[in-house]
C-alpha atoms as a printed R data frame, in Angstrom:
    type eleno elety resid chain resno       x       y       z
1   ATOM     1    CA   UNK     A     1 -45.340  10.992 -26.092
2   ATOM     2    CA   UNK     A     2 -48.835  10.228 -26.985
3   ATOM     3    CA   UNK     A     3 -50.005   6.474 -25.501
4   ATOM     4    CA   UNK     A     4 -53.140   5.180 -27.423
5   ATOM     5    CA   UNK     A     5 -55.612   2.129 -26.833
6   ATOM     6    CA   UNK     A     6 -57.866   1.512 -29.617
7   ATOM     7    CA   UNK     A     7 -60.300  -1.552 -29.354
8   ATOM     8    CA   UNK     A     8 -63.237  -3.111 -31.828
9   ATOM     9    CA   UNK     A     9 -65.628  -5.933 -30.302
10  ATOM    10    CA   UNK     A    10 -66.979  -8.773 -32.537
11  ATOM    11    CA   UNK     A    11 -70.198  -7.002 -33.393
12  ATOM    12    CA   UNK     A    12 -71.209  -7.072 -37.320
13  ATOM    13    CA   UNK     A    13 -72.946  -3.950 -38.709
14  ATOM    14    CA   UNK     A    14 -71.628  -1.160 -40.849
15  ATOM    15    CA   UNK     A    15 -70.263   0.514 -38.350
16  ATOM    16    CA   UNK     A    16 -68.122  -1.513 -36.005
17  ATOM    17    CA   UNK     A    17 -67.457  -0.723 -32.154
18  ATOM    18    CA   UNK     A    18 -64.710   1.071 -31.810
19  ATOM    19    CA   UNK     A    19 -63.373   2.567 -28.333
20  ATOM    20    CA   UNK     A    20 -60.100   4.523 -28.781
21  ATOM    21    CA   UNK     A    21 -58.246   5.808 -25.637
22  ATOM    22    CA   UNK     A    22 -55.448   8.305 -25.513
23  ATOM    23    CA   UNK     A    23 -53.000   9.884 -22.919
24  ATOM    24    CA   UNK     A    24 -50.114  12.374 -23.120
25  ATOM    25    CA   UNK     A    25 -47.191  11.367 -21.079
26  ATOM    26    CA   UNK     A    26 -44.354  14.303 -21.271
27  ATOM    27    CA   UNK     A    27 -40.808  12.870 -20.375
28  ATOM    28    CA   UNK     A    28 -38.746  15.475 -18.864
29  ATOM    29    CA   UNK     A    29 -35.053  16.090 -20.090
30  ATOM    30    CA   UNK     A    30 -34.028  15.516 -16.543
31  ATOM    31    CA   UNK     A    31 -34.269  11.941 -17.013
32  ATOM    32    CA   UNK     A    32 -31.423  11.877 -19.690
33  ATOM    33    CA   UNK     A    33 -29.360  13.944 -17.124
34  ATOM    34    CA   UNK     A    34 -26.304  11.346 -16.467
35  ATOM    35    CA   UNK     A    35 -24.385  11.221 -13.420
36  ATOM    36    CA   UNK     A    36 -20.696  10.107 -12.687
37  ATOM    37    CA   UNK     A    37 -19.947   9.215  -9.237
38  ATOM    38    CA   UNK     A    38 -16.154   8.027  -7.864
39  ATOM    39    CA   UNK     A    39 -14.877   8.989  -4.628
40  ATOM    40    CA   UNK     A    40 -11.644   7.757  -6.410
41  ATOM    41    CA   UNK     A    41 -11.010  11.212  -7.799
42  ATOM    42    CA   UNK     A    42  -8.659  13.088  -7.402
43  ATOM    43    CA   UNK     A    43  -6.857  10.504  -4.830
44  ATOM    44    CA   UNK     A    44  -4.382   8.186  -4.699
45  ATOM    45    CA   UNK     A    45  -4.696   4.519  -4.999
46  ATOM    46    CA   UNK     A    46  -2.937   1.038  -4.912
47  ATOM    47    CA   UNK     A    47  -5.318  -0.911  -6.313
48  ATOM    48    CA   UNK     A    48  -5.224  -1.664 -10.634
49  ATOM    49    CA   UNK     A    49  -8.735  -1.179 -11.023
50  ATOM    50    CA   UNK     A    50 -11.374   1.737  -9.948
51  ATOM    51    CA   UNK     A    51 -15.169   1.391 -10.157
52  ATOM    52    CA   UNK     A    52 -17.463   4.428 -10.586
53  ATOM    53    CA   UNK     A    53 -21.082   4.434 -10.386
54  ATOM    54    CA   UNK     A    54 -23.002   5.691 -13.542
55  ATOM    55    CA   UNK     A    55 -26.345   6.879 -13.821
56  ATOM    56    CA   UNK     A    56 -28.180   6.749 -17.538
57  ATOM    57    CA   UNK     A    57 -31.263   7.899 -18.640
58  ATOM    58    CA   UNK     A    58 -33.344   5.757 -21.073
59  ATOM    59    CA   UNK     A    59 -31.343   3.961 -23.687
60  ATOM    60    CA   UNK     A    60 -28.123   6.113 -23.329
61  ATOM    61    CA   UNK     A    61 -24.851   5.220 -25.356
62  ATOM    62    CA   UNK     A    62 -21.747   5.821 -23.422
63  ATOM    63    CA   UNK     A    63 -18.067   5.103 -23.016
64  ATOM    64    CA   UNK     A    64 -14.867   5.137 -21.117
65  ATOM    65    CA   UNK     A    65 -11.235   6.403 -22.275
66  ATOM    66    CA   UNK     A    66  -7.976   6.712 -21.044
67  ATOM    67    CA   UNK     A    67  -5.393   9.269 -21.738
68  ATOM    68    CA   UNK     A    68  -2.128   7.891 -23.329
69  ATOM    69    CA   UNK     A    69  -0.409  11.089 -23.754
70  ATOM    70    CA   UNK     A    70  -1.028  11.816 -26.924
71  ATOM    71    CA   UNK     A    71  -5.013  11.072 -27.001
72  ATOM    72    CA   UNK     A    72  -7.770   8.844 -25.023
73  ATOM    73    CA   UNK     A    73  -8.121   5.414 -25.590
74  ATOM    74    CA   UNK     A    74 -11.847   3.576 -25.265
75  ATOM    75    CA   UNK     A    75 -11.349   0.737 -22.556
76  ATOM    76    CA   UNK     A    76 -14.814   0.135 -22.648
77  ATOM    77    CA   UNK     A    77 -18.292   1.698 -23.813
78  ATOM    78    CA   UNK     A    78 -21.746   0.281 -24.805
79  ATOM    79    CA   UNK     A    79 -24.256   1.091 -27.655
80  ATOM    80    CA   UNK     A    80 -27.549   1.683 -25.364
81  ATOM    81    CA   UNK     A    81 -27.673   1.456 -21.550
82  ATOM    82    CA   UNK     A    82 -30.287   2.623 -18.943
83  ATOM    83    CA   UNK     A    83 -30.216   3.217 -15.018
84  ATOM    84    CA   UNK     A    84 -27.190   2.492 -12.644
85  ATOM    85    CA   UNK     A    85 -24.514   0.582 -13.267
86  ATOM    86    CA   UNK     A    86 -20.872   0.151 -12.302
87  ATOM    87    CA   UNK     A    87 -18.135   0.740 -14.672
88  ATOM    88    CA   UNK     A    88 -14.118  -0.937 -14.114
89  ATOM    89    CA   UNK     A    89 -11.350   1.085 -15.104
90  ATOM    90    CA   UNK     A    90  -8.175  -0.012 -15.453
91  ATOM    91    CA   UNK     A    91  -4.897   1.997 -14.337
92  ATOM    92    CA   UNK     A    92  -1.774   1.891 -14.890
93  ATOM    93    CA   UNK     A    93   0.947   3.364 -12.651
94  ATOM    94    CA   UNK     A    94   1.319   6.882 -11.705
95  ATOM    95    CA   UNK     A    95  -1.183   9.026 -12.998
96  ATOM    96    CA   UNK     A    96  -4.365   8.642 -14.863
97  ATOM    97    CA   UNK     A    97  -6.700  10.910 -16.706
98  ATOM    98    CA   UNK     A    98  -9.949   9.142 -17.510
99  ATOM    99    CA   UNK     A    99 -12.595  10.327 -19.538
100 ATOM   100    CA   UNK     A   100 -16.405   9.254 -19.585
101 ATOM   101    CA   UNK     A   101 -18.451  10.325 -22.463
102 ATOM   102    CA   UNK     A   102 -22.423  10.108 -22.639
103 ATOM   103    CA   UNK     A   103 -25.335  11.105 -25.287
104 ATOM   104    CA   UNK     A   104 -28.416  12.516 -23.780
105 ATOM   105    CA   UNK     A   105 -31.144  13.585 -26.609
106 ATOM   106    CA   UNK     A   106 -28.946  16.143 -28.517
107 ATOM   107    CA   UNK     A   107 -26.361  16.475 -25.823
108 ATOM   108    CA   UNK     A   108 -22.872  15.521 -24.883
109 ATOM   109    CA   UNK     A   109 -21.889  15.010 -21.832
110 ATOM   110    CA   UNK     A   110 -17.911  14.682 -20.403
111 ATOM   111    CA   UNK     A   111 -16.856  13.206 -17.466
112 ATOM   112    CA   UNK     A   112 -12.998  14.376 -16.973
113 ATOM   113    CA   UNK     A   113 -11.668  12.255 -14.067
114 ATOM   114    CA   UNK     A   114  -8.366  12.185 -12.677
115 ATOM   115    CA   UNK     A   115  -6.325   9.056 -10.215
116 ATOM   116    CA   UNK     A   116  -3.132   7.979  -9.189
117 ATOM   117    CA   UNK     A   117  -2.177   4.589  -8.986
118 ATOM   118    CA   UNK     A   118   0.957   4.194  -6.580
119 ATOM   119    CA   UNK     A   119   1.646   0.269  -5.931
120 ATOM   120    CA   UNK     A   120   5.364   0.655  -4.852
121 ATOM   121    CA   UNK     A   121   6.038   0.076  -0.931
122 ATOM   122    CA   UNK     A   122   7.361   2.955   0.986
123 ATOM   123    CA   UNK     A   123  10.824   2.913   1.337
124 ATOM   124    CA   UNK     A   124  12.455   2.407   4.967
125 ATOM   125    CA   UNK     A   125  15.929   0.506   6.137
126 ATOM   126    CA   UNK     A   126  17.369   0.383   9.105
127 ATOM   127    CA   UNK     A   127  20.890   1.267   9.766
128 ATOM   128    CA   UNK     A   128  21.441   0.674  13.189
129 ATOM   129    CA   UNK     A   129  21.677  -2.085  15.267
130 ATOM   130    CA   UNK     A   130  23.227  -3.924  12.418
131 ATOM   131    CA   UNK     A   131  22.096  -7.999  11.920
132 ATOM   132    CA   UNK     A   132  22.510  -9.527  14.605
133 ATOM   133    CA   UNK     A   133  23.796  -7.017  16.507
134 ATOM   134    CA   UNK     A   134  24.913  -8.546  20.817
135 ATOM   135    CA   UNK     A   135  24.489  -5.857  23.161
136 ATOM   136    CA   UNK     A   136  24.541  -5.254  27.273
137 ATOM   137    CA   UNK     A   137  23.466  -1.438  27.001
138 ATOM   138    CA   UNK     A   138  20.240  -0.502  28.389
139 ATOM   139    CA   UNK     A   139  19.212   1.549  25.428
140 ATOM   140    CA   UNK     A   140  19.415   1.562  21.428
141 ATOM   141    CA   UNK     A   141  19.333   4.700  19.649
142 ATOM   142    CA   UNK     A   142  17.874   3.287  16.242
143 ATOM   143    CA   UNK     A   143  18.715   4.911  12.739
144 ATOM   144    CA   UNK     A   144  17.844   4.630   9.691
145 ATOM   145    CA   UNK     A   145  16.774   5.627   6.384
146 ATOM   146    CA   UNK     A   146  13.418   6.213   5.228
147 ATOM   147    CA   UNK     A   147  10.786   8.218   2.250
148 ATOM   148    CA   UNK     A   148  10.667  11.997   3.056
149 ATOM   149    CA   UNK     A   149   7.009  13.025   4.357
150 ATOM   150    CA   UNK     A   150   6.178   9.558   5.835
151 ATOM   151    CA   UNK     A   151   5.152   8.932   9.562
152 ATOM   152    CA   UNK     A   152   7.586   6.139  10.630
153 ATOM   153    CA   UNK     A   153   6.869   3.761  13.523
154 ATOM   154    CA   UNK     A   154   9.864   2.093  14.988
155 ATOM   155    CA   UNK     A   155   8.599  -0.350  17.472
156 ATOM   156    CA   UNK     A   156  10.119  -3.140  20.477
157 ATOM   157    CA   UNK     A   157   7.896  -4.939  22.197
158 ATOM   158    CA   UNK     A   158   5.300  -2.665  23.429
159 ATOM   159    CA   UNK     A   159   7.194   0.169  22.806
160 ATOM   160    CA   UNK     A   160   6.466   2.465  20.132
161 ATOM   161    CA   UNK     A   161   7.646   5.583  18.995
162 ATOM   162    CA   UNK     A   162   6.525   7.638  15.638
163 ATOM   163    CA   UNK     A   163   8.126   9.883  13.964
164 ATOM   164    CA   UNK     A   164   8.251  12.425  11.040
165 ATOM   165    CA   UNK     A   165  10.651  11.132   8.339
166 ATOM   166    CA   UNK     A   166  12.751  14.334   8.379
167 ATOM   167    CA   UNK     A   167  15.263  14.601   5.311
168 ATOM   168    CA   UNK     A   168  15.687  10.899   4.302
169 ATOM   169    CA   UNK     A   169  16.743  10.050   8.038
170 ATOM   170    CA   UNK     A   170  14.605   8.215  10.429
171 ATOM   171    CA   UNK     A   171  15.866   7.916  14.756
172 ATOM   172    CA   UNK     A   172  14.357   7.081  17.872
173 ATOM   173    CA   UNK     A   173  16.204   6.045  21.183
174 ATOM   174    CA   UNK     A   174  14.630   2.364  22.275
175 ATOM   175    CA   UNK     A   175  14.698   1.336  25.912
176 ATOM   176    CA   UNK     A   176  15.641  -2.149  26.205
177 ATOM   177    CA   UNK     A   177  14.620  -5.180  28.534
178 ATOM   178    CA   UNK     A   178  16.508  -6.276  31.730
179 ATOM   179    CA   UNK     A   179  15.891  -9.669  30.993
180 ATOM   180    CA   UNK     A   180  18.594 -11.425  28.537
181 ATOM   181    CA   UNK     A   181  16.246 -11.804  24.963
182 ATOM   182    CA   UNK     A   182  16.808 -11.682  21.761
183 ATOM   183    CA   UNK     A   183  14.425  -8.896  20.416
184 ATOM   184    CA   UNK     A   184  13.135  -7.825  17.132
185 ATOM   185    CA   UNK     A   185  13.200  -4.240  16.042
186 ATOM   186    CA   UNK     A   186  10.788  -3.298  13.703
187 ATOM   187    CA   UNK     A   187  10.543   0.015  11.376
188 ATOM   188    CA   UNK     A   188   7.190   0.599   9.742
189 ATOM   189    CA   UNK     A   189   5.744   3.175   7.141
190 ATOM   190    CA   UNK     A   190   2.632   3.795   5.184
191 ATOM   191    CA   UNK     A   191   2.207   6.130   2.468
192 ATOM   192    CA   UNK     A   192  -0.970   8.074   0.952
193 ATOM   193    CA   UNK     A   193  -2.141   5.049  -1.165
194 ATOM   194    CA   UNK     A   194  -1.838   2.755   1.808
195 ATOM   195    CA   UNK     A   195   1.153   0.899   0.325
196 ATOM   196    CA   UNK     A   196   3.182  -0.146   3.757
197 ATOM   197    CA   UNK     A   197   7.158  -0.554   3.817
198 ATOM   198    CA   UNK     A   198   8.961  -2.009   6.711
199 ATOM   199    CA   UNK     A   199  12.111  -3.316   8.001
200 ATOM   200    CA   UNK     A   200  13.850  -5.420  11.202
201 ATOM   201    CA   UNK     A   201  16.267  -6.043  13.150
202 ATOM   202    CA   UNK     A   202  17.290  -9.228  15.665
203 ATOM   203    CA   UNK     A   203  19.076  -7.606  18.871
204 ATOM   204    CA   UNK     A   204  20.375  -9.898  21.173
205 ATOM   205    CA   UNK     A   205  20.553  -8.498  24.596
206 ATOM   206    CA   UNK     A   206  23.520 -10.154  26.873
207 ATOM   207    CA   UNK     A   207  24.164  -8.703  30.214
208 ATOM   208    CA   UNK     A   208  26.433 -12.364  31.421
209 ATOM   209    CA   UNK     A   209  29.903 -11.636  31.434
210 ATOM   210    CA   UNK     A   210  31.442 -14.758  29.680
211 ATOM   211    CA   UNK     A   211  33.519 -17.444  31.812
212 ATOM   212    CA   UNK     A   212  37.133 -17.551  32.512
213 ATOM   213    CA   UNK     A   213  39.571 -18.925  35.250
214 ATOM   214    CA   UNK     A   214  43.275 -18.418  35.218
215 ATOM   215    CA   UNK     A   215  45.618 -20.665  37.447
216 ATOM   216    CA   UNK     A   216  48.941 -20.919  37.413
217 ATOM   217    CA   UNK     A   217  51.126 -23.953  36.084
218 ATOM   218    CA   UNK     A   218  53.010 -24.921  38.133
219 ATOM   219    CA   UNK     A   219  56.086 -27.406  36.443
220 ATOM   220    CA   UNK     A   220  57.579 -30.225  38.558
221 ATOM   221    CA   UNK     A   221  61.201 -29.595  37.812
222 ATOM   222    CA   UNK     A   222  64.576 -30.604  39.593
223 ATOM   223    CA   UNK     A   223  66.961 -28.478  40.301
224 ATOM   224    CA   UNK     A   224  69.140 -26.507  37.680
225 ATOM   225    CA   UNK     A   225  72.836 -28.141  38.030
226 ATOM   226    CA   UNK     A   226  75.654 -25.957  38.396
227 ATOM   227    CA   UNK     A   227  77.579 -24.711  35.650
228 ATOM   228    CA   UNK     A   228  81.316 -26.262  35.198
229 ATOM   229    CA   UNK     A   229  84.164 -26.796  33.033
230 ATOM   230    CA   UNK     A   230  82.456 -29.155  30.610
231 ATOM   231    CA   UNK     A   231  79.002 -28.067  30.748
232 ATOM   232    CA   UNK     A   232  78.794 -24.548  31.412
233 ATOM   233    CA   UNK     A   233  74.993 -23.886  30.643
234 ATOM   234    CA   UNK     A   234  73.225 -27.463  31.828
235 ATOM   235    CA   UNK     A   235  69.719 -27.478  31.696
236 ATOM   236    CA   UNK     A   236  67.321 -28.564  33.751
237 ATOM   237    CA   UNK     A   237  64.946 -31.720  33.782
238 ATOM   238    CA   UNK     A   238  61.542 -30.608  33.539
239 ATOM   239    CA   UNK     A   239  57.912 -31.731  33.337
């Protein structure tokens, strides 16, 4: 690019004043180099919407497309943009193939990017203790179900144990207080996204035997009167 200042004072004559100044300025192709940036790739996610940074040279059109299965379709793209600016893109669940296209000079550029949006909570139930569940053991060997893969923290007061969620099946053996108290159990899972599933139990720990008296009745009764003749099975008066 050739820059050019050309002046003429207010001077009459035949030949006016004229000053002309001139400067090459060369404008590497580096600048029109674009640049996607998303630590998003290639991860999973629970959030509906990414951001990636872009990175444009001078007066660079440029858009963003999502794969449908059967071809991408432009969420969002503008005619001429320049510098850095951030770009929303919105996902839909499971996963995404995202495309960002930029023109630089005579040049294409593609951006192939690739998320997965996972917004479901882990899933995790406890079997055992059951709702509710009265108790005088000393220890509770909770079970339970739970996602395959997972880390699973089951959890009483400050006690915590973590486990691997081996085959769908989810254990650990709980010590329990000495004081009579009616504690919560508490399963707990988080998966790659961050998504966290859960699950409790009340336990009511009773270590009173309940109340009871037994006494004997004792009836005030008279005396049973002799069988005879006319009466030969009386009964007696009692109270």
């Amino acid at each position: 690019h050739q820059l050019c200042i050309l002046a003429t004072d207010l001077s009459l004559g035949p030949d006016p004043n004229v000053a002309l100044n001139c400067t090459d300025v060369y404008l590497t192709p580096d600048a029109y180099l674009p640049t996607v940036t998303a630590a998003w790739n290639y991860q999973i996610v629970n959030t509906p919407t990414v951001f990636a940074d872009l990175h444009l040279g001078p007066e660079q059109s440029w858009s963003s497309s999502l794969w449908d299965g059967t071809a991408y379709v432009v969420q969002d793209g503008a005619e001429l943009s320049s510098g850095d600016f951030v770009v929303g893109v919105d996902l839909e669940e499971g996963v995404n193939q995202i495309r960002f296209e930029i023109e630089a000079l005579e040049r294409m550029y593609l951006f192939d990017l690739t998320v997965t949006l996972d917004t479901r909570a882990p899933l995790i139930a406890i079997t055992s203790p059951a709702a509710e569940t009265h108790t005088s053991l000393r220890n509770w060997e909770v079970t339970g179900t739970c996602e395959m893969g997972l880390e699973v923290t089951i959890s009483l007061h400050l006690e915590q144990q973590t486990n691997g969620c081996e085959k769908g099946d989810m254990e650990a053996d709980l010590l329990l207080p000495d004081e009579e108290t009616t504690d919560e159990i508490r399963a707990e899972a988080v998966d790659a996204a961050g998504n966290r599933g859960g699950d409790t139990r009340l336990l009511v720990v009773d270590r009173t035997a309940p109340r009871a008296a037994l006494s004997w009745d004792e009836p005030d009764c008279e005396d049973q009167p002799p069988a005879t003749l006319f009466e030969p099975e009386p009964v007696a008066r009692c109270t």
